[in-house]
C-alpha positions as CSV (number, residue, x, y, z in Angstrom):
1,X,100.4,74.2,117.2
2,X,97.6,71.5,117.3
3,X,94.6,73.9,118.1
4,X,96.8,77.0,116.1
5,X,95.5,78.5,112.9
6,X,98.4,80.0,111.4
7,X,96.8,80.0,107.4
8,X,99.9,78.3,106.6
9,X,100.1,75.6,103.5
10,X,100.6,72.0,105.1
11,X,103.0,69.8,102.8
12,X,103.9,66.5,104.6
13,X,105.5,67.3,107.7
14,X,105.7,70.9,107.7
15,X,104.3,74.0,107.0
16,X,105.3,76.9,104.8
17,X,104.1,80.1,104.0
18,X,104.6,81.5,100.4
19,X,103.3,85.1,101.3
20,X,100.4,84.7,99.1
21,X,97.8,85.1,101.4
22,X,94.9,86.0,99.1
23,X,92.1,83.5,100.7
24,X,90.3,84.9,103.9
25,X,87.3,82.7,105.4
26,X,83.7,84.4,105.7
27,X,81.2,83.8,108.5
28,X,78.0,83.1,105.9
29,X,76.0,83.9,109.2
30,X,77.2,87.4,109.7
31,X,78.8,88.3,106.3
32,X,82.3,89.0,108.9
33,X,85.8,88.5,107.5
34,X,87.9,85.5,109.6
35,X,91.2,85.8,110.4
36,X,93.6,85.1,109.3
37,X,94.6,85.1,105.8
38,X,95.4,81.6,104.4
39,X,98.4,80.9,102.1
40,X,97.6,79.7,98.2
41,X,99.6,77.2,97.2
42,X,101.1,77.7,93.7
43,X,102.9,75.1,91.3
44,X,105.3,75.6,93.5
45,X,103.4,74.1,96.3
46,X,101.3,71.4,94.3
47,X,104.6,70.2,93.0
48,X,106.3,69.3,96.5
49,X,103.3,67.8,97.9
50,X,103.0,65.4,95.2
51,X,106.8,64.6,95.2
52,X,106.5,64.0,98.3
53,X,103.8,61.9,98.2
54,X,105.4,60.1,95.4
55,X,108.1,59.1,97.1
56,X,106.0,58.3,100.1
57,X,103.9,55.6,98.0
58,X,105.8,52.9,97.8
59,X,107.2,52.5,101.7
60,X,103.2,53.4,103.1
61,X,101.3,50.9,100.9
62,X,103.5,48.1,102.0
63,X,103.3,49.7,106.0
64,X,101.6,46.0,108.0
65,X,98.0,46.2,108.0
66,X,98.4,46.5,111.9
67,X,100.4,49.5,111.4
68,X,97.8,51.4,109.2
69,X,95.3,50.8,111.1
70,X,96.8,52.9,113.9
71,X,97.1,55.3,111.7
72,X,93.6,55.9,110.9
73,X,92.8,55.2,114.7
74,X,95.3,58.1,115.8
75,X,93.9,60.4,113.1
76,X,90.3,60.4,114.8
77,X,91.9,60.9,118.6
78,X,93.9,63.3,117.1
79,X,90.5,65.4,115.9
80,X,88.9,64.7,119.5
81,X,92.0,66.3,121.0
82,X,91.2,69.6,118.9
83,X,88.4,69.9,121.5
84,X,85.8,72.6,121.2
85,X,88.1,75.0,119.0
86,X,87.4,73.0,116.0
87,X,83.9,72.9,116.7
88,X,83.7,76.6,117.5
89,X,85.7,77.4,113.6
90,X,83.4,74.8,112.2
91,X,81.0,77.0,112.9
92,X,81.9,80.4,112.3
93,X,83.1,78.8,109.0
94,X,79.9,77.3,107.9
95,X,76.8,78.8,109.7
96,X,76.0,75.2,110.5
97,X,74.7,74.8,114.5
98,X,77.2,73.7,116.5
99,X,75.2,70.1,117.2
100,X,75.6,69.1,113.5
101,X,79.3,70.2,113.6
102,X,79.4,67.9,116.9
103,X,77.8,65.0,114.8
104,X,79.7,65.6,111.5
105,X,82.9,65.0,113.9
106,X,81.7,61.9,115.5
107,X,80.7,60.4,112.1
108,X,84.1,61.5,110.0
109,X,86.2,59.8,113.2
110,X,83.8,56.9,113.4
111,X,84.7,55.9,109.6
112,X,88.1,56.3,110.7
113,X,87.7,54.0,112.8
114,X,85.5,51.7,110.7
115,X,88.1,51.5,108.0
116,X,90.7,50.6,110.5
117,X,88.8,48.0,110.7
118,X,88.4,46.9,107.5
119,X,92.1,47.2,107.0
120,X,93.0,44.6,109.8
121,X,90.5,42.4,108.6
122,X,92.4,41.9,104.9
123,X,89.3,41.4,103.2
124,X,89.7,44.3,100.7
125,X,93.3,43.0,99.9
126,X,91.3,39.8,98.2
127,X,93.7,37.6,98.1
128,X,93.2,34.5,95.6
129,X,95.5,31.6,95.5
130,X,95.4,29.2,92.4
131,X,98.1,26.3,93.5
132,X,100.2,24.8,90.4
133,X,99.2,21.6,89.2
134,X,102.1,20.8,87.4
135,X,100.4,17.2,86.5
136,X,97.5,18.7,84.7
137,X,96.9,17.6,81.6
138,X,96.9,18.6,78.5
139,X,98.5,21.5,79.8
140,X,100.0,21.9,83.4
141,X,98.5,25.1,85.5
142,X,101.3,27.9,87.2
143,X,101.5,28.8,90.7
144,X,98.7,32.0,90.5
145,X,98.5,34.6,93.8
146,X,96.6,37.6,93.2
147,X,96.4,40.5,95.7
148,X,94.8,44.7,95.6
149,X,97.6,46.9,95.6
150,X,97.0,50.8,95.8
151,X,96.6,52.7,93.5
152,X,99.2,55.9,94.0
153,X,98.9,59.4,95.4
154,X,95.4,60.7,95.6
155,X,94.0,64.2,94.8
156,X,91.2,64.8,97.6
157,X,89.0,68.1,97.2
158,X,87.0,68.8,100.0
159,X,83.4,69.5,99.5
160,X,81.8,72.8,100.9
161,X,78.8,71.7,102.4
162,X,80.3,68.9,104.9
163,X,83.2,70.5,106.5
164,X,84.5,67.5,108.5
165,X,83.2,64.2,107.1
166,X,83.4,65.0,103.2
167,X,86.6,67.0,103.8
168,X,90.5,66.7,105.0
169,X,89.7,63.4,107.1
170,X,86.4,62.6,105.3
171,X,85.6,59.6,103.5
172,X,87.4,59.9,100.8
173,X,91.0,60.7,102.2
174,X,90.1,58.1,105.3
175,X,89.6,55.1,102.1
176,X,92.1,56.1,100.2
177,X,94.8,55.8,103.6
178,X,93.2,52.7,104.3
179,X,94.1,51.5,101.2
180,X,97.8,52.1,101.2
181,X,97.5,55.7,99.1
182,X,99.1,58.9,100.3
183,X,97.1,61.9,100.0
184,X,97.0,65.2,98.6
185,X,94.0,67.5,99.8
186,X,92.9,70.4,98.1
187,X,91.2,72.2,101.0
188,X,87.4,74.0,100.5
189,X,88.0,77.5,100.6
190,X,85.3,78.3,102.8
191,X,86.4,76.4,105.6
192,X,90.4,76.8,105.8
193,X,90.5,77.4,109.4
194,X,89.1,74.1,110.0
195,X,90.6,72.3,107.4
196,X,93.6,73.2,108.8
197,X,92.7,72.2,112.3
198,X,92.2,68.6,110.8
199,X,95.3,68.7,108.5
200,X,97.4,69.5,111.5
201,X,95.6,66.5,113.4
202,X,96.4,64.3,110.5
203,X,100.2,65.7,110.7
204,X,100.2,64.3,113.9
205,X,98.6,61.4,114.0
206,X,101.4,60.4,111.0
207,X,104.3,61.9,113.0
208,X,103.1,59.1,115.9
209,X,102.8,56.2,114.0
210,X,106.0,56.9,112.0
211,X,104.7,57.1,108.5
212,X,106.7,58.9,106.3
213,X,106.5,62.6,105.7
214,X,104.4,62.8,101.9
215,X,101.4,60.3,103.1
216,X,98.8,64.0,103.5
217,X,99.7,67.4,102.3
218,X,96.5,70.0,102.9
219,X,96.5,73.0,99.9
220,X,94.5,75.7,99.2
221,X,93.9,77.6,96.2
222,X,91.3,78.3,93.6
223,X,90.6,76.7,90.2
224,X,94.4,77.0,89.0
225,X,95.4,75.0,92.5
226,X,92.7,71.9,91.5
227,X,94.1,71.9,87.7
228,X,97.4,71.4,88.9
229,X,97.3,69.1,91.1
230,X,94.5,67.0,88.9
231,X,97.3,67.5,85.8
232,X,100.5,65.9,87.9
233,X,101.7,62.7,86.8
234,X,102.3,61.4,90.1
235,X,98.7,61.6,91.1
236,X,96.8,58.5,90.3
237,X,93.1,58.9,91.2
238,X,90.6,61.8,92.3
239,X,88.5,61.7,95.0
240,X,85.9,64.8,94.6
241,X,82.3,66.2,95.7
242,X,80.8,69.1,94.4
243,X,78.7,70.7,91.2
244,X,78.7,68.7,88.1
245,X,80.6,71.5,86.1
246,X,83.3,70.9,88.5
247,X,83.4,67.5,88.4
248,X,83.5,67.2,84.9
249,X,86.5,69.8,84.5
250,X,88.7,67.6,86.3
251,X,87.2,64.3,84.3
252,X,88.3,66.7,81.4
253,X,92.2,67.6,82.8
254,X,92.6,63.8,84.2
255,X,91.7,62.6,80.0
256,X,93.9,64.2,78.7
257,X,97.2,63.4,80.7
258,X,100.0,61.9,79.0
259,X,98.1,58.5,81.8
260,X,94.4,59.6,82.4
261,X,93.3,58.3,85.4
262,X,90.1,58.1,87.3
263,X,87.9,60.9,89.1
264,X,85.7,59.7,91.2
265,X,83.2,62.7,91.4
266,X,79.8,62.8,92.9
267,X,78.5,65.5,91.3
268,X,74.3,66.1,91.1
269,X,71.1,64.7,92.0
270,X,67.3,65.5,92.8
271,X,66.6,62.2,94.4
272,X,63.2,61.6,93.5
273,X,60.3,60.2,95.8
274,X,57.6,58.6,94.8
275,X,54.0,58.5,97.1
276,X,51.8,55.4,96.2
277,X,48.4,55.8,96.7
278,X,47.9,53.4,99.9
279,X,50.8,56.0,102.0
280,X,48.8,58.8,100.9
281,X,45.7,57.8,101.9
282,X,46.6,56.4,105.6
283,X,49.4,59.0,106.3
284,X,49.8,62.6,104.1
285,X,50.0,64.8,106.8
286,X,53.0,62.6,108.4
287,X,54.5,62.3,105.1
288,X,54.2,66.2,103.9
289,X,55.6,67.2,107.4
290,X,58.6,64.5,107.3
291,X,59.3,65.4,103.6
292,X,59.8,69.0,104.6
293,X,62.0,68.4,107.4
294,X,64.2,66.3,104.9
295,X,63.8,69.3,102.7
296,X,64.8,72.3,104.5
297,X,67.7,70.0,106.9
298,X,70.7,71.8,106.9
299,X,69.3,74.5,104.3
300,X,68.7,72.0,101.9
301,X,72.4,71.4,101.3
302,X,72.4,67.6,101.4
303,X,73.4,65.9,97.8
304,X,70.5,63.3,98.9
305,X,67.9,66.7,99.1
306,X,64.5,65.4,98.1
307,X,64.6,67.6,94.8
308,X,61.7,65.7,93.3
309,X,58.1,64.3,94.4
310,X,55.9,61.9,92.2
311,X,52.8,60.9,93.0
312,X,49.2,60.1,91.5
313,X,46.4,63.0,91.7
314,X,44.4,62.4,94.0
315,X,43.1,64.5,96.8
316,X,44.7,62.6,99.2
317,X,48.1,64.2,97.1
318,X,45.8,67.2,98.1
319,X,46.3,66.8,101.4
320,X,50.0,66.3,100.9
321,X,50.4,69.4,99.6
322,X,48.5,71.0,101.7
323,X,50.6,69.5,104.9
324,X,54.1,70.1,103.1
325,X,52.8,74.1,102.0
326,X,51.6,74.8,105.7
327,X,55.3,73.5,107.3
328,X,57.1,75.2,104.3
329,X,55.6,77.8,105.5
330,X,56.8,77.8,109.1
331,X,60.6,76.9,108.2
332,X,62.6,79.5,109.0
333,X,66.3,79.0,107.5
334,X,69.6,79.0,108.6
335,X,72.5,81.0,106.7
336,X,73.9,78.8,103.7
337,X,77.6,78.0,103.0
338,X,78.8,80.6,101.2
339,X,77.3,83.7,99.6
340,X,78.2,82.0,96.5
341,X,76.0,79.1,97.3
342,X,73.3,81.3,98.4
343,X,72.9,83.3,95.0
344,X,73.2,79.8,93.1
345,X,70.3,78.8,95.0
346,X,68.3,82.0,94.0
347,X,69.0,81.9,90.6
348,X,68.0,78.1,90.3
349,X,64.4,79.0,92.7
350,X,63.9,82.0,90.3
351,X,64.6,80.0,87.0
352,X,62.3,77.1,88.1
353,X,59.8,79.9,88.7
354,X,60.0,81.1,85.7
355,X,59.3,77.5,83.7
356,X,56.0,77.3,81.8
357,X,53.4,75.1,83.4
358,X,55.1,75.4,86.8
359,X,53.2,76.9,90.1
360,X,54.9,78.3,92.8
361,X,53.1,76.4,95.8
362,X,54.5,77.3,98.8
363,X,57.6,79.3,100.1
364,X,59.5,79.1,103.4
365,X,60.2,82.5,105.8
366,X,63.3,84.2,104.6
367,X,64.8,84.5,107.8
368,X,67.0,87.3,109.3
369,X,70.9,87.9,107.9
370,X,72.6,87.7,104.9
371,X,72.9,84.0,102.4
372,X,68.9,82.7,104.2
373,X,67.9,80.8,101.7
374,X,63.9,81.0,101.1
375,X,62.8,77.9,100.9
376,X,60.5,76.6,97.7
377,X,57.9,74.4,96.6
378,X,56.7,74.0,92.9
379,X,54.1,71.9,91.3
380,X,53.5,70.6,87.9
381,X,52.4,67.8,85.9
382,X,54.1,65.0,84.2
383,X,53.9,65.3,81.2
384,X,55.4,69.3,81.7
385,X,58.2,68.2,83.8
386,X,59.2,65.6,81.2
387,X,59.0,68.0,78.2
388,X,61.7,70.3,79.7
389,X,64.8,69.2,80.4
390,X,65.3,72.5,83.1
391,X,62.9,70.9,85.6
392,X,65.4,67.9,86.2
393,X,68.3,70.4,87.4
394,X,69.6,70.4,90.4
395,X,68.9,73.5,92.5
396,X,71.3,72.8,95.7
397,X,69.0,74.3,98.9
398,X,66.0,74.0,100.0
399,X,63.9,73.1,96.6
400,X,61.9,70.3,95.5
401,X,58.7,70.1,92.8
402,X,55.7,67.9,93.0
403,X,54.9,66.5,89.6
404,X,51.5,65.1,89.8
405,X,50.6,61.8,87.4
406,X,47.3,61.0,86.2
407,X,48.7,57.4,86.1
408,X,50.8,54.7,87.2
409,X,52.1,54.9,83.1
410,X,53.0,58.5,84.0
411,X,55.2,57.6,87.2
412,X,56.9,55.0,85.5
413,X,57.4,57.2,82.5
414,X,59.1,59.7,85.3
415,X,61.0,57.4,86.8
416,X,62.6,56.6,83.1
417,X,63.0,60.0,82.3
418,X,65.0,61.3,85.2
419,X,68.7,61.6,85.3
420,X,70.8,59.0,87.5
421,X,70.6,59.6,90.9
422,X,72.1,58.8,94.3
423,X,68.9,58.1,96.2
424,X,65.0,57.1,95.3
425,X,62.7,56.7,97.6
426,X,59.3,54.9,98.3
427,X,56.3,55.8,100.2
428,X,54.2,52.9,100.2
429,X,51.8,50.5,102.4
430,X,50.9,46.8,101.5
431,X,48.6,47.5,99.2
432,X,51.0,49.3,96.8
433,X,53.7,46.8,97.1
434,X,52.4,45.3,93.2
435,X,53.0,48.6,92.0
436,X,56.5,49.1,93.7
437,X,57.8,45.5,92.4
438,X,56.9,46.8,88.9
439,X,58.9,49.9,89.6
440,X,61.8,49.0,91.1
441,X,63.7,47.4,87.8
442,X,63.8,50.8,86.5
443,X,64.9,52.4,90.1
444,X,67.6,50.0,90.1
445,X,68.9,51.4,86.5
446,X,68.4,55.1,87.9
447,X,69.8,55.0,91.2
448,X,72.5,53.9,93.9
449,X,70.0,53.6,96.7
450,X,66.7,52.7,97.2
451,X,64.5,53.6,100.1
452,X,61.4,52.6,101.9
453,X,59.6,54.8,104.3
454,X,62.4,57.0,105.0
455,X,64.0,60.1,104.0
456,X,67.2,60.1,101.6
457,X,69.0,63.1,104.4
458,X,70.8,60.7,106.2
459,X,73.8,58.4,105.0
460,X,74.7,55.9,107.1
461,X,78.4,54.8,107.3
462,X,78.3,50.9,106.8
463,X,79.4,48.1,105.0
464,X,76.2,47.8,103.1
465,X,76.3,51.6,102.1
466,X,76.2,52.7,98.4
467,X,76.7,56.8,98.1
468,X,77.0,56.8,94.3
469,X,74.5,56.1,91.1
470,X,74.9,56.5,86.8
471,X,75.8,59.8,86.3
472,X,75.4,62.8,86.4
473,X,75.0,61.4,90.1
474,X,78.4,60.2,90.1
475,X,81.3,59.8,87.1
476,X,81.4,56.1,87.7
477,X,78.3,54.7,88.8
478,X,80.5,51.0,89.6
479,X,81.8,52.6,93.3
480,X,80.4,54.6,96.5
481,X,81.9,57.5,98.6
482,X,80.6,56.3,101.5
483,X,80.6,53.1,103.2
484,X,83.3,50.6,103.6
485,X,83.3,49.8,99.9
486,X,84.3,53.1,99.2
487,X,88.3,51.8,99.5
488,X,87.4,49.9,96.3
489,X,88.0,53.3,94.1
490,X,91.8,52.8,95.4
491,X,92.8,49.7,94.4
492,X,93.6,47.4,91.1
493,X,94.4,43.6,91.4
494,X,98.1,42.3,90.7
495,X,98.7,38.7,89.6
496,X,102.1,36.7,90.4
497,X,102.6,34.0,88.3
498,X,105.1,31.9,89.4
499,X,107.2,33.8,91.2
500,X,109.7,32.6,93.5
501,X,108.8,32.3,97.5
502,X,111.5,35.3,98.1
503,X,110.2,37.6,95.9
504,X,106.1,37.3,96.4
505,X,104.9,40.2,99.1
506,X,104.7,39.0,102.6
507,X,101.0,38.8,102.3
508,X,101.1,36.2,99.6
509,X,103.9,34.4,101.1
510,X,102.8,30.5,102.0
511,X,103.5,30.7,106.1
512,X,101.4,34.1,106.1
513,X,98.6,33.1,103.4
514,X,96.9,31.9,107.3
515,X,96.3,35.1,108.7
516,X,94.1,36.5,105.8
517,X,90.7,35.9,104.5
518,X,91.4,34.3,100.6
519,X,89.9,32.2,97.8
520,X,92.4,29.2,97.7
521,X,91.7,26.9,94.5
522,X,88.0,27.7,94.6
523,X,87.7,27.2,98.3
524,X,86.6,30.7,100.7
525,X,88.8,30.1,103.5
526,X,89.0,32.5,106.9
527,X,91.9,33.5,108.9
528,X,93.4,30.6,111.5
């Protein structure tokens, strides 16, 4: 059954069809229907999954670090097992070409892997010892141990735009496993056929290691589905990537539970770039053709898409321009996600279009088939694009605006005026390096990530990563989606105080406290 798609709904072990088979796949490339029909799950459905992942929690977040680890491990040979019918689904799912399908798999089993990692080193279970000093005076000091426990079951909704790495065994189901969480996934409906591939990979790889049966359920469904599952009590945290509406309808459903608990949601960003004078001058034509390809990657749909460009007028901007209109011109695109995606992206290119004070400076090919998205550039000035508040929206695809500044007091004033973001980036040589340093306080309060010399289209899984900003970028600017820090979202500290040796968990227990990395009164100590 591992390579089967059956459109069944996956709740731990098994899978079940409830005859509601109202979601079909479309190939965005063709505008052709998938087979087969897929199964919604109902209350029904949302309410097993989470009992079973209830009653999962307890046994899997105390399951030896050791043991989890091989869990994440056999997740990602479980996904290189699917072989080419996962990448050949991936495909006809998304429009994407199948050697960013290939990559997207390497990358979502890598993390896998790079979280198994991080869960045998202990590190994230930051372990703190204060020892009694029963002689202290005026006031003797308890025996103090502190650990990270997880949080509870975790609602995961997969995004649309990265089928395999931001989706069933992306980042934010492969940290919230790592950190001892069960987890519930509302699968993207335009990718069901391979969300189910994965989900059955997961089902598994958890069958081998011997976890118990509620650690991953896979659902489908529409808004209703997400509500539900968002609304349960046993559900604990939110793990989501998408539009900002939707986002901030499940920050709205998890506030008002009975227990409101936290959505981590990356929601919207334009990612601005800002070219300093020196860049300009010794490399435009390099830096208008790089933006572009940044630009148009993947259709645009990257949530680090350069959105935004700021720069000083200058005819070396000229020749920017001039470089980024000429290979905007050339760019043929690729079919988007969905249709729905598509006509999104039209409206937003048509209403920035339509702004006073903005030119239409360039526009891509439109390509051949339905959902090509026709990639746009716009130009205006600063003072235009800070005097309406439309020119800062998101348009998710292939769309960006140059806002030229007559002044560095113009760029900074853009750089305070923009939203939070995930990414900013810098173009800059030597001699703009004063400049930059006076800038960067403010980039700091406006964005997750800061860039030199590079493009934002590329998120590198690390330990050093940050995939998250002040909102609307993200709901909780404090944590990332990507990058080993990312298990952070699913844990809260636990203090014993005093507790007898029997009853402390085994990983606070004195002839274990050796094999973990901890703060012992004061003193960072390492494993023996």
């Amino acid at each position: 059954m591992a390579n089967t798609i059956t459109g069944a709904i996956l709740i731990g072990d098994d899978s079940l069809d409830n005859g509601r088979r109202n979601l079909q796949a479309v190939d965005p490339g063709t505008g052709a229907k998938l087979e087969p029909n897929f199964a919604e799950a109902g209350a029904a459905e949302v309410e097993q999954a989470c009992a079973l992942a209830w009653a999962a929690f307890d046994g899997y977040r105390e399951t030896s670090l050791e043991k989890r680890a091989l869990f994440l491990e056999a997740i990602g040979a479980q996904i290189m097992a699917l072989g080419q019918p996962l990448v050949d689904r991936a495909v006809a799912e998304t429009g994407l070409p199948a050697a960013r399908i290939e990559g997207e798999r390497a990358r979502t089993v890598g993390q896998l892997q790079l979280f198994a990692q991080v869960v045998r080193a202990g590190e994230f279970l930051d372990v703190r010892i204060d020892s009694a000093l029963p002689q202290r005076k005026p006031l003797p000091r308890p025996d103090l141990r502190l650990r990270q426990i997880a949080l509870g079951p975790v609602a995961v909704f997969g995004s649309s735009n990265f089928p395999l790495a931001f989706s069933v065994a992306g980042g934010d189901t492969a940290s919230a496993l790592a950190a001892g969480c069960p987890v519930v996934v509302k699968g993207h409906p335009a990718h069901p056929g391979t969300g189910e591939l994965i989900g059955r990979a997961i089902q598994a790889a958890a069958r081998a290691c011997g976890m118990p049966a509620g650690v991953f359920s896979l659902l489908l469904g529409g808004i209703e589905t997400g509500a539900l599952l968002v609304a349960d009590p046993r559900i604990k945290a939110v793990g989501f990537t998408g539009s900002c509406g939707g986002g901030l309808a499940l920050m709205d459903i998890s506030t008002k539970r009975r227990e409101p608990i936290p959505v981590f949601a990356e929601m919207s960003s334009i990612n601005p770039v800002f070219l300093f004078p020196g860049a300009l001058a010794a490399r435009a034509q390099a830096i208008g053709e790089g933006f572009v390809g940044s630009l148009t990657l993947g259709a645009g749909q990257f949530c680090t898409n350069p959105g935004v460009v700021v720069a000083l007028r200058s005819p070396d901007l000229d020749r920017f321009v001039q470089a980024a209109s000429a290979a905007l011109g050339g760019s043929v695109p690729g079919p988007m996600l969905t249709p729905g995606i598509h006509q999104a992206f039209e409206r937003g290119v048509n209403a920035m279009a339509s702004q006073a004070g903005v030119q239409v400076q360039a526009r891509g090919q439109t390509g051949a088939g339905p959902n090509r998205g026709q990639a746009a550039l716009f130009l205006t000035d600063a003072k235009n694009f800070l005097a309406q508040e439309a020119l800062q929206h998101e348009v998710f695809g292939a769309a960006s605006v140059v806002v030229v500044c007559d002044d560095v007091a113009e760029m900074r004033a853009v750089a305070e005026g923009v939203e939070g973001q995930l990414t900013t980036t810098l173009h800059l040589e030597p001699a703009d390096y004063q400049a930059a340093r006076e800038l960067i306080p403010v980039l700091e309060r406006k964005s997750g990530r800061i860039l030199a010399n590079e493009w934002p289209t590329g998120v590198e899984v690390a330990h050093a990563m940050v995939h998250g900003g002040p909102y609307p970028a993200t709901s909780d600017s404090r944590f990332t989606s990507v990058g080993t820090l990312a298990i952070r979202r699913f844990l809260r500290p636990v203090s014993y105080q005093s507790l007898p040796v029997d009853l402390l968990p085994e990983s606070l227990r004195p002839e274990n406290l050796g094999q973990l990395p901890r703060l012992e009164d004061g003193v960072r100590l390492l494993p023996r």
